[in-house]
C-alpha positions in Angstrom: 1.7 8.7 6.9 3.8 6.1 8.4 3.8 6.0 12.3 6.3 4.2 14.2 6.0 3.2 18.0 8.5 5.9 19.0 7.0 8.6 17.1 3.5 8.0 18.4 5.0 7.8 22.1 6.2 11.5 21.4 3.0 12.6 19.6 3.5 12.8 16.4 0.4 12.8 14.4 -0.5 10.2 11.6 -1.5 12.2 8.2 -4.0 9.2 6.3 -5.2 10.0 3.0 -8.0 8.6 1.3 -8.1 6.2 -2.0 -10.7 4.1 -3.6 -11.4 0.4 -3.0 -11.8 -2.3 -5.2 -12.9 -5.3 -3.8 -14.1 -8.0 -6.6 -14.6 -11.7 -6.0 -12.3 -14.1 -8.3 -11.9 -17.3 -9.3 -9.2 -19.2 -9.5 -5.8 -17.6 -11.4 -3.4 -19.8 -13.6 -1.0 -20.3 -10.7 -3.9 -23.2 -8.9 -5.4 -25.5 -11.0 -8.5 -27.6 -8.8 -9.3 -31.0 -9.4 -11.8 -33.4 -7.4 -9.2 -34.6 -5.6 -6.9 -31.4 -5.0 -5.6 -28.4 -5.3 -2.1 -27.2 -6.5 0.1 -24.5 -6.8 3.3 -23.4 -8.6 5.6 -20.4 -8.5 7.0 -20.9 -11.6 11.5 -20.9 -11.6 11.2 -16.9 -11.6 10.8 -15.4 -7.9 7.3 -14.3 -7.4 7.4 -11.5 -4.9 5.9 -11.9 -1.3 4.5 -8.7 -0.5 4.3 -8.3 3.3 1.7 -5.7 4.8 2.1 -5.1 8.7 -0.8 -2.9 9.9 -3.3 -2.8 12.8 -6.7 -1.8 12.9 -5.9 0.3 16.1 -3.5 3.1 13.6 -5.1 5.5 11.7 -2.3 5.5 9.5 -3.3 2.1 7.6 -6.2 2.4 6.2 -4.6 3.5 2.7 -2.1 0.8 2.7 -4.8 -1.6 3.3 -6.9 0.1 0.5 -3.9 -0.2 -1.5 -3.1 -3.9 -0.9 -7.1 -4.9 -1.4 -6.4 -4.0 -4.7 -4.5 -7.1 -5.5 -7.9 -9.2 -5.4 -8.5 -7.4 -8.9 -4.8 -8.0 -10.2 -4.0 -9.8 -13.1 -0.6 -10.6 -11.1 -2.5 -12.0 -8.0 -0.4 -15.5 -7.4 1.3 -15.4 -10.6 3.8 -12.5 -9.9 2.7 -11.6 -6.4 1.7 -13.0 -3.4 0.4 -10.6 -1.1 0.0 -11.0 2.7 -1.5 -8.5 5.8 0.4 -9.3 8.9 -1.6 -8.0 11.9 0.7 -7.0 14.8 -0.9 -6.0 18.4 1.9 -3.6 19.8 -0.9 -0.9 19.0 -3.5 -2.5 20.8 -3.0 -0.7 24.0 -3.7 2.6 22.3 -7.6 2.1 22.7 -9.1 -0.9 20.2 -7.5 -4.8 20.0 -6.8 -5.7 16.5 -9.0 -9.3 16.4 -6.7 -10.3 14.5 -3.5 -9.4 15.5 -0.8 -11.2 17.4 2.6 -11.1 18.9 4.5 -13.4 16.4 3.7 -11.2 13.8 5.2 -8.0 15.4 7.9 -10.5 16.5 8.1 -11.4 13.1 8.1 -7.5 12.0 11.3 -7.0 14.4 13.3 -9.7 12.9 13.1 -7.5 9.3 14.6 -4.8 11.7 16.9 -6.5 13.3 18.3 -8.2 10.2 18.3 -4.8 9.1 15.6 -4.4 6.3 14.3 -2.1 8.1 15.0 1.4 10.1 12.5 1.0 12.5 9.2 -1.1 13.6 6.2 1.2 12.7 2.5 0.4 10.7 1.7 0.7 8.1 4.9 -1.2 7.2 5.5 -3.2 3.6 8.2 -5.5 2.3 8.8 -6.7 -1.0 10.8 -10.1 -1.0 12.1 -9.2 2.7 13.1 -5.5 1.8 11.0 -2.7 3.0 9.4 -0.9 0.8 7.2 3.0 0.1 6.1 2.6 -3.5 2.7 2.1 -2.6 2.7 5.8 -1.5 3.1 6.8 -5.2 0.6 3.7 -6.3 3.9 2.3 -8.1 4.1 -1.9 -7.9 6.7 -3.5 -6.5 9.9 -3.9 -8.9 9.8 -7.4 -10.1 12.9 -9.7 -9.5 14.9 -11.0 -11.8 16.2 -13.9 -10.0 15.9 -17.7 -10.7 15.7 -20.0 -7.5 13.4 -23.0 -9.1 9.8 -24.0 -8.7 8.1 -24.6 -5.5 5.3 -26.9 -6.2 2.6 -27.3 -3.8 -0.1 -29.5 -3.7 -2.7 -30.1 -0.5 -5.5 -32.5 -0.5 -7.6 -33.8 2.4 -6.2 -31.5 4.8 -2.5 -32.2 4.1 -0.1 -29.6 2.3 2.9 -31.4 0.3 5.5 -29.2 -0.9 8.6 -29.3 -2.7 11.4 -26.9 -3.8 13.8 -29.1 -5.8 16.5 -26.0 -5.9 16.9 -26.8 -2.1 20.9 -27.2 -0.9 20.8 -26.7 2.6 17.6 -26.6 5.2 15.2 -24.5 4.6 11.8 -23.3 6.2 8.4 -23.8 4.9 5.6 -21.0 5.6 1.9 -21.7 5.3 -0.2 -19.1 6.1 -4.3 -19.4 5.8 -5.9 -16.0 4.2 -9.0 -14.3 5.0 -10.7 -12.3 2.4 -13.3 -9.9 2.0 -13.3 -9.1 5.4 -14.9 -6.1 7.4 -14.8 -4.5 11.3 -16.8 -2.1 12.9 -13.9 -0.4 15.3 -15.7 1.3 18.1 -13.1 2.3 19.9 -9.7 4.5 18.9 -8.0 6.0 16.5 -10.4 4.3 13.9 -13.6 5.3 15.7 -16.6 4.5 14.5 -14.8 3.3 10.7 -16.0 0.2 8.8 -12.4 -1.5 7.9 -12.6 -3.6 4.4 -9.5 -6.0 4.5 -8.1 -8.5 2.2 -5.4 -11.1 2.2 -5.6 -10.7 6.2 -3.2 -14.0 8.0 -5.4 -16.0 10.2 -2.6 -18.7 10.9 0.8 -19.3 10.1 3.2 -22.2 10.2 6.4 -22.3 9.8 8.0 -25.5 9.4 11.5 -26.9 9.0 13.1 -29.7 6.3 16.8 -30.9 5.3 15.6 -31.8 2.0 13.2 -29.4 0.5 10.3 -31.6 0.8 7.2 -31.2 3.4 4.2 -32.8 4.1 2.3 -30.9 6.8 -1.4 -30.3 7.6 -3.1 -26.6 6.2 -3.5 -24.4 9.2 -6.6 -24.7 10.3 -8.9 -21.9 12.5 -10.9 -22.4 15.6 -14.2 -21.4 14.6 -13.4 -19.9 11.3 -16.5 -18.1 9.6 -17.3 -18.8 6.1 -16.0 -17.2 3.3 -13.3 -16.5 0.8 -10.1 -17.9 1.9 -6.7 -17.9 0.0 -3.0 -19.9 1.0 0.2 -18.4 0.8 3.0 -20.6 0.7 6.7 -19.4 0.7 10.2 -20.5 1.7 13.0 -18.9 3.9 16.7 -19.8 5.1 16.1 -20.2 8.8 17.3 -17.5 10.7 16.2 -15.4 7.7 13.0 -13.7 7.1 13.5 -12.8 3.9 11.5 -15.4 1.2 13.4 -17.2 -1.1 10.4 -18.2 -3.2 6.4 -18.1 -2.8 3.5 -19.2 -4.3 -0.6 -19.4 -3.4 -3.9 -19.3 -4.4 -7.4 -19.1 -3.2 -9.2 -22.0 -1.8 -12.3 -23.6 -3.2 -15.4 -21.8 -1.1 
């Protein structure tokens, strides 16, 4: 089920399995509250778990952990208790379709969980729960929630510019941003995915990472070239630098 780059180099075949979809619109969950003026966002003192997806659309493999994460749209724990993410990486591209939304940071990013050690290997589909990889979606289990305590981060963005605070900050920390799309399909017409109409949720289409001694930002929200209307969510989380792992996160979906 899992494929990594060395075993696909050596032939080893990828064993997907099938699983139903769910793929509801929603509005709005407790953790965002919208006003006229803006929109914010609280975690909450307990740690809401990031939930890292890295697939490709090239891997036959991903498919079900896709499937799996879409689920989340329907989840009474969307934002409030998880924050889930689908990091496309394009180290599969070569292999006969190019992931449109794939790019090297996000592999990059997928080796730095290995090379810190969270990880045996870099292979798709991969997941992490709060920086730890993690199988239980092969037995449709949900992450084990944590029981730590870091403090609120409170975010709150209005005409184009994010402010954030985490008032548990002692040392620098960094500040992701990353711009969702949802309810998203592609026609692959080439590779391992031939001729398969991919439905994919809570897919990155941009994110910033940006540094502060203090714990507070003020940045601008990632914006797209030519982004296509649609549903579109923010996931917003904090990491030690040098450290992939999150510390805290929080998100929600933006008004259409």
């Amino acid at each position: 089920m899992f494929r990594s780059f060395a075993q696909l180099a050596h032939g080893v075949p990828a064993k997907p399995y099938s699983r139903s979809v769910v793929l509801l619109a929603l509005t709005l969950l407790g953790s965002a509250s919208v006003t006229a003026d803006n929109l914010v966002f609280n975690s909450g003192k307990k740690q809401v778990t990031l939930l890292e997806l890295y697939t490709s659309q090239g891997c036959s493999s991903c498919p079900p952990a896709e499937r799996w994460l879409n689920e989340y749209v329907n989840d009474d724990d969307l934002w409030t208790q998880v924050v889930p993410v689908a990091f496309h990486v394009d180290y599969w591209d070569y292999i006969g379709w190019k992931d449109i939304y794939a790019t090297p940071e996000y592999g990059e990013r997928q080796r730095d969980y290995a090379r810190a050690g969270r990880a045996r290997t870099v292979y798709t589909p991969g997941l992490f729960s709060n920086g730890r990889e993690w199988r239980g979606w092969t037995l449709r289990l949900d992450p084990r929630a944590s029981d730590r305590e870091p403090g609120n981060l409170a975010v709150a963005i209005a005409d184009g510019q994010l402010r954030a605070e985490f008032p548990a900050a002692k040392s620098p920390l960094d500040l992701h941003v990353a711009l969702l799309g949802a309810g998203l399909e592609t026609r692959v017409e080439r590779g391992e995915n031939r001729n398969r109409t991919l439905a994919q949720e809570f897919v990155v289409l941009a994110h910033e990472v940006h540094s502060s001694p203090s714990g507070q930002w003020v940045v601008a929200v990632p914006a797209v070239a030519g982004l296509e209307p649609g549903r579109h969510g923010l996931a917003v989380w904090i990491s030690e630098p040098g450290n992939p792992g999150p510390l805290q996160a929080t998100g929600g979906w933006l008004p259409e």
